[in-house]
C-alpha positions as CSV (number, residue, x, y, z in Angstrom):
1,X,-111.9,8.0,24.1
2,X,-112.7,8.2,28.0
3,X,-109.9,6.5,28.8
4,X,-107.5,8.6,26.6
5,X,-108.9,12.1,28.4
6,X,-108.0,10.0,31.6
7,X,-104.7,9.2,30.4
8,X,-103.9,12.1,29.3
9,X,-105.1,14.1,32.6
10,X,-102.9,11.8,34.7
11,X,-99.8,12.8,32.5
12,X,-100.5,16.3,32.8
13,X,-100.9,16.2,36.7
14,X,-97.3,14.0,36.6
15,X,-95.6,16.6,34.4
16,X,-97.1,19.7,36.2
17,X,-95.7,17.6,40.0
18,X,-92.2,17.1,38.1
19,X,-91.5,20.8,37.0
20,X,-92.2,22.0,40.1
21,X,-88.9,19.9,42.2
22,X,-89.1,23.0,45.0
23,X,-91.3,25.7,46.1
24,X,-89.4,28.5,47.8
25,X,-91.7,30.6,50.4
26,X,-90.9,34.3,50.1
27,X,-91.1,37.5,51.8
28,X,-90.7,41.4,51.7
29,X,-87.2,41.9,52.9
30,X,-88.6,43.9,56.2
31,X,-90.9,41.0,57.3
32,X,-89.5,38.7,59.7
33,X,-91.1,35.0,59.6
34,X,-89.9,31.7,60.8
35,X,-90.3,28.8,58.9
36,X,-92.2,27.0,61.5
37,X,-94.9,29.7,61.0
38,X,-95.8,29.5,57.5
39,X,-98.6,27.1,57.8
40,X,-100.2,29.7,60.6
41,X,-99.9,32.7,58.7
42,X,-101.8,30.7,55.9
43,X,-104.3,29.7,57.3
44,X,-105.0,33.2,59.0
45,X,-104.1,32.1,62.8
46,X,-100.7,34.5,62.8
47,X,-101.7,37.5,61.6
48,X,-98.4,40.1,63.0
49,X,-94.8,39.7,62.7
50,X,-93.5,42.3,64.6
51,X,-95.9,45.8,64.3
52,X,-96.4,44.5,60.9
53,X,-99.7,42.6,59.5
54,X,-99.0,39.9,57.1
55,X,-100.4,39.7,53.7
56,X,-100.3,35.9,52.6
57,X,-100.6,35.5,49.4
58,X,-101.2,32.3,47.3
59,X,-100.0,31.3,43.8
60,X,-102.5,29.9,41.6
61,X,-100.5,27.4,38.9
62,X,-99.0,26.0,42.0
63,X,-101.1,26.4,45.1
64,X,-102.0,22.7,45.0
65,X,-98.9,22.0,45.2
66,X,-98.2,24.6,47.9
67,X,-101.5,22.8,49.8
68,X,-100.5,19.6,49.6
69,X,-96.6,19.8,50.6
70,X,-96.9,22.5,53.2
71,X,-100.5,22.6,54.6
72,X,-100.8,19.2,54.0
73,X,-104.1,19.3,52.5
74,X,-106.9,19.5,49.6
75,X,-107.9,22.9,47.8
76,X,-111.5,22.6,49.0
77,X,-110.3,21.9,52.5
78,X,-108.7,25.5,52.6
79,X,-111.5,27.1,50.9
80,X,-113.9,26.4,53.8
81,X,-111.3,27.2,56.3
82,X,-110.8,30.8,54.5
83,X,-114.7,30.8,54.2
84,X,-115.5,30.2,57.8
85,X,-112.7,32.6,59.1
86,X,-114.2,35.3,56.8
87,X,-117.8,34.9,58.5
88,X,-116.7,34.1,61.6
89,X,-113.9,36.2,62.0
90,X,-114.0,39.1,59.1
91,X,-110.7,37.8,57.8
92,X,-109.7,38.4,54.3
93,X,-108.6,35.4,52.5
94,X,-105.0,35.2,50.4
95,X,-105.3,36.7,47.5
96,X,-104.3,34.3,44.6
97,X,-102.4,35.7,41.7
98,X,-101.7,34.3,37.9
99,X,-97.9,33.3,38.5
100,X,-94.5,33.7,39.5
101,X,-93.9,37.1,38.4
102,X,-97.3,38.7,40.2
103,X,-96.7,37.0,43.3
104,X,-92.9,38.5,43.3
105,X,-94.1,42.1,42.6
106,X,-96.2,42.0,45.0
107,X,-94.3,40.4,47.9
108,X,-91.6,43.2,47.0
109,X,-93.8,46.2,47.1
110,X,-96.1,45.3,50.3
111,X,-94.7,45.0,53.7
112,X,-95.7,42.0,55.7
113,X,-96.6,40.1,52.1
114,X,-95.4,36.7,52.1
115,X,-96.1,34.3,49.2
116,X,-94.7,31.2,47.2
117,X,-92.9,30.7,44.0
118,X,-91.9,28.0,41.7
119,X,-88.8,29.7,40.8
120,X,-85.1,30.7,42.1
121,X,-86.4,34.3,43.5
122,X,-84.3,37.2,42.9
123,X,-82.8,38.9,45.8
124,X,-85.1,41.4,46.4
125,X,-87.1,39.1,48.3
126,X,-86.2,37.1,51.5
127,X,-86.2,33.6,51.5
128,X,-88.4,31.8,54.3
129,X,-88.1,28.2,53.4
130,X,-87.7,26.1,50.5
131,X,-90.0,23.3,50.0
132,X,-89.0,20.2,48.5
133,X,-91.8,18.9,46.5
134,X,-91.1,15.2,45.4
């Protein structure tokens, strides 16, 4: 039975890698980011674009993904980087919402938001960089 659960959780973590072929990093339309500042903005070390403060904000079903493709690391690694920069620093980590559809409203209502999605966006939002994951 141990070894079915195993089986079975190794299946679901190759099926959940495969539907996700591409990440596509977003923005509100009036933020300007480069691509080669995603992973600072993340992990709270750009802060402005411009007069505006960024908003990162992470996707939960595929932030692992996200983690591991663009910050090139472990979920419990960027917890204690967010926890230390929140003592240290008073910085407010991303907030992490349910989906697709949460992170897109709220990249297109907040200036300076900038998030990730496992779908085409629409073209309300800006396109920062596309993310190949496989």
């Amino acid at each position: 039975m141990k070894t079915f659960r195993m089986l079975a959780a190794a299946v679901g973590l190759f099926a959940a890698g495969a539907a996700h072929a591409e990440l596509y990093v977003i923005a509100n339309p009036s933020t300007q980011i480069a691509p080669g500042d995603i992973r600072d903005v993340f992990l709270g070390n750009k802060q402005f674009s411009g007069g505006t403060k960024l908003v990162p904000i992470d996707n939960g079903p595929v932030q692992d993904v996200f983690l591991a493709t663009t910050l090139k690391m472990e979920a419990s690694r960027y917890n204690t980087i967010w926890t230390k920069k929140s003592f240290r620093e008073g910085l407010v980590p991303p907030t992490v919402k349910s989906g697709d559809t949460d992170v897109l409203e709220f990249v297109r209502k907040t200036p300076g938001a900038i998030g990730y999605v496992a779908s085409p966006p629409p073209t309300s939002v800006s396109i920062v960089h596309i993310i190949h994951t496989f």
